[in-house]
C-alpha positions in Angstrom: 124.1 30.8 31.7 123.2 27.2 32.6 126.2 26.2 34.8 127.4 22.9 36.3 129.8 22.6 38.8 131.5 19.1 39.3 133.5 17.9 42.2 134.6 15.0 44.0 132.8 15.8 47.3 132.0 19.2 49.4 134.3 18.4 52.4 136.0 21.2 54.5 138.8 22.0 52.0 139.7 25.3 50.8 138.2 24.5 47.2 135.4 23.0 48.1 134.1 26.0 50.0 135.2 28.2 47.1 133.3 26.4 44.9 130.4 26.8 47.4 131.0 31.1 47.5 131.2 30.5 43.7 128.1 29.1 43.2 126.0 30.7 44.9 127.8 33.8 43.8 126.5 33.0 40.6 123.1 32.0 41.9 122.3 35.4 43.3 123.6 36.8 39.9 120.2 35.0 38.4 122.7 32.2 36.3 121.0 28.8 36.4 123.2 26.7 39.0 123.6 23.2 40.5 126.6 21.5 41.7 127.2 17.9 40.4 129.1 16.0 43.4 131.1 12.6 43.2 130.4 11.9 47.3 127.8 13.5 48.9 127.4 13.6 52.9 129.9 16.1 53.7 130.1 19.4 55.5 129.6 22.1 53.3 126.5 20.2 51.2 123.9 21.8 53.8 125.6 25.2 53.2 125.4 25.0 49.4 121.6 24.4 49.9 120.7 27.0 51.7 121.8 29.2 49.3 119.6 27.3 47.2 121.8 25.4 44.9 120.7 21.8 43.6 123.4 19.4 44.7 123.3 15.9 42.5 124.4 13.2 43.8 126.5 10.8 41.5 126.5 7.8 43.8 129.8 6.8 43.4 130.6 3.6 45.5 134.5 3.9 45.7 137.3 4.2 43.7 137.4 1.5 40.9 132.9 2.0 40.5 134.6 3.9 37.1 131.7 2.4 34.9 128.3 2.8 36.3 129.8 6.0 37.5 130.5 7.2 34.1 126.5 6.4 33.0 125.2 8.1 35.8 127.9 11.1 35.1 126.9 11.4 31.2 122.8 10.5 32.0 123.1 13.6 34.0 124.7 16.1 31.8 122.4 15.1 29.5 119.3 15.6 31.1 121.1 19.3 32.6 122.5 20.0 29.0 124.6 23.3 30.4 126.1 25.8 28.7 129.2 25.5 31.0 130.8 22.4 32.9 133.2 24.0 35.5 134.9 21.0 37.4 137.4 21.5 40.5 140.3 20.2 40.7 142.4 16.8 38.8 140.0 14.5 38.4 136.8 16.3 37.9 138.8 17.9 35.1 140.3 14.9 33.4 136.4 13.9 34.1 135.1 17.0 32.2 138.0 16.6 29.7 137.0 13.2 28.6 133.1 14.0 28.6 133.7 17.3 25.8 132.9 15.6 22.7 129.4 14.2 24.0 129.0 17.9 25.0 129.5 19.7 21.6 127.8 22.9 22.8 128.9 22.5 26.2 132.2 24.8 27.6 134.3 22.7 29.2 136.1 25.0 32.4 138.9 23.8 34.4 139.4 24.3 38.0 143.1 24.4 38.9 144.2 25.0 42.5 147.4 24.1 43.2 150.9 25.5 42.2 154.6 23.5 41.9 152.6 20.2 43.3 155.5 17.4 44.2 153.4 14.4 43.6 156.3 12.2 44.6 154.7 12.4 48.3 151.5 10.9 47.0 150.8 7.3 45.6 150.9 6.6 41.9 146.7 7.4 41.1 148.1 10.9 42.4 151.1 10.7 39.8 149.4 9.5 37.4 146.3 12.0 37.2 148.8 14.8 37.4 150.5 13.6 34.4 147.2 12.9 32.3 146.1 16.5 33.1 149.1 17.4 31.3 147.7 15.7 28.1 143.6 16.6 28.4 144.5 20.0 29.3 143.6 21.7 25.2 140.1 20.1 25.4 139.3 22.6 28.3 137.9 25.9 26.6 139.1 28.2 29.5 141.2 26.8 32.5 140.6 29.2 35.8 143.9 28.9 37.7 144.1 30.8 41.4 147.0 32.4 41.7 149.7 33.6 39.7 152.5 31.0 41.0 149.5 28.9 40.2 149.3 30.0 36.7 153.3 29.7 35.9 153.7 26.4 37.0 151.5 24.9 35.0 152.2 26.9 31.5 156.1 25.5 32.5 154.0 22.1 32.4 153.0 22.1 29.2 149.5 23.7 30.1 148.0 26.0 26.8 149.0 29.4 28.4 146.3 31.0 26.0 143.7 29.4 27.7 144.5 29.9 31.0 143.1 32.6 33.5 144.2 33.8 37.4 141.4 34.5 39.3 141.9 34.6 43.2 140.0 33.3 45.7 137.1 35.3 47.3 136.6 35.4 51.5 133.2 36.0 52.8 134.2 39.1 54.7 130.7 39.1 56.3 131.3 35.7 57.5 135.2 36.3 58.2 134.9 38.7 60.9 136.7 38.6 64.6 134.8 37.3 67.1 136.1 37.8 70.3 133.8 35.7 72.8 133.8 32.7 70.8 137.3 32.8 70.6 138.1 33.8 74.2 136.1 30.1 74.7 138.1 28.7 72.4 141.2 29.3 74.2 139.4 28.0 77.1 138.3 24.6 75.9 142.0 24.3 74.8 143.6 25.3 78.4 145.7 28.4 77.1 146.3 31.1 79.5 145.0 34.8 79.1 148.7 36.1 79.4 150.0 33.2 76.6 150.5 33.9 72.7 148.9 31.2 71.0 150.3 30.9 67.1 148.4 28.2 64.9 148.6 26.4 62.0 145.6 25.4 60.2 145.2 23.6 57.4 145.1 19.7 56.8 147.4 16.9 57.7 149.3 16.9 54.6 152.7 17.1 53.7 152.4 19.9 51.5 151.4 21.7 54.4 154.5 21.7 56.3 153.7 20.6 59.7 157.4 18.7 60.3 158.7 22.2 59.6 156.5 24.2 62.2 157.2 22.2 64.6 160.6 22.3 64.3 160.6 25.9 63.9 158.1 25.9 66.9 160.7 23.8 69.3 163.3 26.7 69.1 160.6 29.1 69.4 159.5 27.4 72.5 163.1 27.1 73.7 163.3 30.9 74.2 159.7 32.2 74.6 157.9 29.9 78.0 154.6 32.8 77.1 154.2 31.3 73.9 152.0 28.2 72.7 150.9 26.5 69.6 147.9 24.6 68.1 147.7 22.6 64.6 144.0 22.8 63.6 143.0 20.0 61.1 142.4 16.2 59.9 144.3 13.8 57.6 145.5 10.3 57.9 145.6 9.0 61.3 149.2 7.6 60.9 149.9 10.9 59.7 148.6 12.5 62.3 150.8 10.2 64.9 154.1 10.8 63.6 153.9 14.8 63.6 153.0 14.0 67.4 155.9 11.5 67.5 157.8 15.1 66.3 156.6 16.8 69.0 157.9 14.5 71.6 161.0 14.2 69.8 161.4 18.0 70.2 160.5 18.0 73.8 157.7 20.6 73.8 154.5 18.1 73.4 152.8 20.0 76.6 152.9 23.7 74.5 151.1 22.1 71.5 147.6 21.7 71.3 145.6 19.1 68.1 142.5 20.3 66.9 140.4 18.3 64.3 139.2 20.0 61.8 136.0 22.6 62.8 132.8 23.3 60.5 133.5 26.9 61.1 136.8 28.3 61.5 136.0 31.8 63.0 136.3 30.9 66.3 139.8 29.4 65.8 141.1 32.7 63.6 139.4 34.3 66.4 141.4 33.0 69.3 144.5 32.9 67.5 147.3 35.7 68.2 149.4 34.6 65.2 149.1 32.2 62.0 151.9 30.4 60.5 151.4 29.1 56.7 154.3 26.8 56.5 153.0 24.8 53.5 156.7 23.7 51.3 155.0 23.0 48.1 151.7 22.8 46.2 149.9 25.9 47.6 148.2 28.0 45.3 146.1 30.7 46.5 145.7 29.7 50.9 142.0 30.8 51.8 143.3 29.9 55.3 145.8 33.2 55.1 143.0 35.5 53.7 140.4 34.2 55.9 142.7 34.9 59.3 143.5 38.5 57.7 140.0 39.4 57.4 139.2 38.0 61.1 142.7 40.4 62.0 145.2 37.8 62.6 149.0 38.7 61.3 150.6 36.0 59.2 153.8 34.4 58.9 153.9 32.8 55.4 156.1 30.8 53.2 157.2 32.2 49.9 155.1 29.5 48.2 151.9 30.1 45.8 150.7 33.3 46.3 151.0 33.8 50.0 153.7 36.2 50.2 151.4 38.2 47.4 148.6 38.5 49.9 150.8 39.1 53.3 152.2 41.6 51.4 154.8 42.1 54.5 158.4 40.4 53.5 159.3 40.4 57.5 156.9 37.7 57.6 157.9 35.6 54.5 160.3 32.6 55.4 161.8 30.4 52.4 159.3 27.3 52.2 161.2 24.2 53.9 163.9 26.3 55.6 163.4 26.0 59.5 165.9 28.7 60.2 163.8 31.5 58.1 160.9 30.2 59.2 161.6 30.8 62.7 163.1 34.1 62.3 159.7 35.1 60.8 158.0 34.4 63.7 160.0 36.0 65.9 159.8 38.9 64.1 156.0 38.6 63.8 156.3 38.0 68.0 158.0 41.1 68.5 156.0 43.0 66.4 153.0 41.5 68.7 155.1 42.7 71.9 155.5 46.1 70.5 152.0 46.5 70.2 152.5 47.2 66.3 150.3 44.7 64.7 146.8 46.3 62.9 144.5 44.3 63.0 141.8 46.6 61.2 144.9 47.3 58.2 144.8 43.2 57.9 141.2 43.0 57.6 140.9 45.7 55.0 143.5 44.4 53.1 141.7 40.9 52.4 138.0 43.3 51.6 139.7 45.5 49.3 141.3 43.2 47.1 140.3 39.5 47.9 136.0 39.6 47.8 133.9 37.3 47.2 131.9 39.9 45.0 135.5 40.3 42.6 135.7 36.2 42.7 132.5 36.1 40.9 132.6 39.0 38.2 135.5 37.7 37.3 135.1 34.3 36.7 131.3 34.9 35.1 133.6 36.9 33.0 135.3 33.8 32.1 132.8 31.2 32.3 131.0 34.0 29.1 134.6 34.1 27.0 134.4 29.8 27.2 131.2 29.9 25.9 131.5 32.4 23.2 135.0 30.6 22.1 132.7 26.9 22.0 130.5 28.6 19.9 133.0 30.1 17.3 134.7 26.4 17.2 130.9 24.7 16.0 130.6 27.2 13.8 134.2 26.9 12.3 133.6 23.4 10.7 130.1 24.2 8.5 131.5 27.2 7.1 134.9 25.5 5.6 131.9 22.4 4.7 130.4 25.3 2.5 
C-alpha cells in the first residue's frame, strides 16, 4: 500500500511518536510510506528519518494561512496519489474529511486519540473542531480509535460505530528499557537523595492532565511521608505553568517538588523514577506515558480514565479521576507496596511486551488500513453497476 500519514507537527506528544512507531512500522513491512506534516522543525522529525520515512513539509505560516495551505495540501496528494490518507488527530481529520471527494480512490483513515474530551477548558477553535468532527466523521472509511473508553465515547457522540476500530498503542520495548546509570544521574541533576522516593508525573501542562490534583494529593502525601519527593516532567503554556507553581506554594511543599521541561528522551526520567502518578481527569485515551514507565519497571498509580486502569491492571492503584482523596490513598498504597519490597518490576515490564508491542500496533492497523481500502473500492464500483 501507498500510505500517507498527515499531522499537524511531529512534536514530543504521545501521538506524534506513535505515528512515528507506526510508520516506520509500516516502512519495514515494505508499504510505501511518507508522512505529510503541517509544521515541521520539531523533535521527533529527525527520528522519523532515520527510519527512512519522507517527511513533507506543508509550509503552513500560522493559523488563518487556510488557503495557500489548502493548494499546497491537495498539490501534494496529488502528485503522492495514496491508496490510504491516515491523519492524526481533529484537524488533520476534518482536513482529510474535506479532501475525500478530490481522492475518489483514496481511503480516507481517521486517527482518534482522545476519550470523554471536556472542550469547555479549551478556546472556541478547540469547541468548534470537536463539534465539526461530529459531522465529517461518515466520509472517513475506517476511523482507528486507541482505546476502548476511546471508542465508547465517541459512538455516544454520534461517531458511525461500524466504522470504527480500537487499536492500542504500541511501546518500543527495545527502546523502553530501565536504565539505571542514566537515571541514578538524573536524580542527581535534580538534587534528590539516594534514600528519597521520588514519584513523578509526566505528561504536558494541560488540564486534562491533572496536575492541580497531584499536587494536592502530593501535599497530604508530603505531610506524612518527609522520604518522599516529587517531579512534574513536561512543557505547556508558561502562565500555565506558573499557577500550578503558585499551587505548590499555596500547599507549602514547593522545596519537595521538582519542574522538568519536557526531555527528547524519556528513559532516563522513567528510569529514575520510584513511582508514576497518571492523574489526567478527562480526555485520556490510551497514556503511552503509563506503558512506557511499565516497560522501563516503574509501578503506576492511575486514574480510572481512558484505558489506564485497563493497562495497570492493579485496582489498588486506580483512584477516581478528579477525586484527591482516592487519589492519594492510591499512592499510599502504591508507597507501601514500595516499602514492602513487593513491587515487580520484571512482572510490569512484561506486561507492557506481551500485550502492548509495537509489532501488534502495526499488524493490526495494516489490517485496517487493507479493510478501508477494499471498502473504497466496493463504494466506486457500486455507482457503474446501478449506471448499467
Amino acid at each position: 500500500m501507498k500510505i500517507v500519514f498527515l499531522a499537524r507537527s511531529l512534536g514530543l506528544g504521545g501521538a506524534e511518536r506513535q505515528l512515528v512507531e507506526l510508520a516506520a512500522g509500516l516502512h519495514r513491512r515494505g508499504h510505501d510510506v511518507s508522512v505529510a506534516v503541517f509544521y515541521s522543525g520539531h523533535p521527533l522529525d529527525a527520528e522519523l528519518e532515520r527510519a527512512g520515512v519522507p517527511l513533507h513539509d506543508l509550509e503552513k505560516r500560522g493559523r488563518w494561512d487556510v488557503a495557500g495551505f489548502a493548494v499546497r495540501l491537495l498539490r501534494l496528494l496529488r502528485t503522492e496519489r495514496p491508496d490510504v490518507l491516515h491523519s492524526y488527530l481533529s484537524v488533520p481529520n476534518m482536513l482529510a474529511a474535506i479532501s475525500a471527494p478530490l481522492l475518489r480512490s483514496t481511503a480516507i483513515v481517521w486517527g482518534v486519540r482522545a476519550s470523554n474530551l471536556n472542550v469547555e477548558h479549551y478556546e472556541w477553535l478547540t469547541r468548534l473542531t470537536e463539534r465539526g468532527g461530529v459531522l465529517l466523521a461518515r466520509l472517513a472509511d475506517r476511523i482507528l480509535v486507541n482505546s476502548q473508553a476511546g471508542f465508547e465515547h465517541h459512538v455516544r457522540t454520534g461517531y458511525p460505530e461500524s466504522r470504527m476500530r480500537v487499536v492500542h498503542n504500541g511501546i518500543d520495548t527495545a527502546r523502553f528499557v530501565r536504565d539505571a546509570r542514566r537515571g541514578s544521574t538524573l536524580r542527581v541533576n535534580w538534587g534528590v537523595p539516594d534514600n528519597s522516593i521520588l514519584i513523578g508525573l509526566v505528561g504536558r501542562l494541560d488540564p486534562m492532565k491533572g496536575h492541580r490534583i497531584f499536587l494536592e494529593a502530593a501535599s497530604r502525601l508530603a505531610a506524612i511521608r518527609p522520604d518522599v519527593r516529587f517531579v512534574c516532567v513536561g512543557s505547556g503554556s508558561p502562565a500555565f505553568a506558573a499557577e500550578l507553581r503558585r499551587r505548590a506554594d499555596e500547599f507549602e511543599f514547593a522545596d519537595r517538588v521538582i519542574w522538568q521541561e519536557a526531555l527528547p528522551d524519556p528513559v532516563p526520567v522513567y528510569s529514575a523514577l520510584d513511582g508514576l502518578c497518571s492523574a489526567s481527569i478527562f480526555g485520556e485515551g490510551f497514556s503511552n506515558v503509563i506503558a512506557e514507565a511499565m516497560a522501563c519497571g516503574v509501578p503506576c498509580v492511575v486514574t480510572d480514565v481512558g484505558d489506564s486502569a485497563l493497562i495497570v491492571q492493579s485496582p489498588r492503584y486506580v483512584a477516581r479521576g478528579g477525586d484527591v482523596s482516592s487519589l492519594h490513598e492510591a499512592m499510599i498504597a502504591l508507597l507501601g507496596d514500595i516499602d514492602r519490597g513487593l513491587v515487580d518490576r520484571m512482572a510490569l515490564r512484561d506486561r507492557i511486551v506481551k500485550d502492548f508491542s509495537v509489532d501488534r500496533l502495526v499488524t493490526r492497523t495494516e489490517t485496517v488500513l487493507a479493510e478501508a481500502l477494499a471498502e473504497r473500492a466496493r463504494r466506486q464500483r457500486a455507482p457503474s453497476r446501478r449506471a448499467r
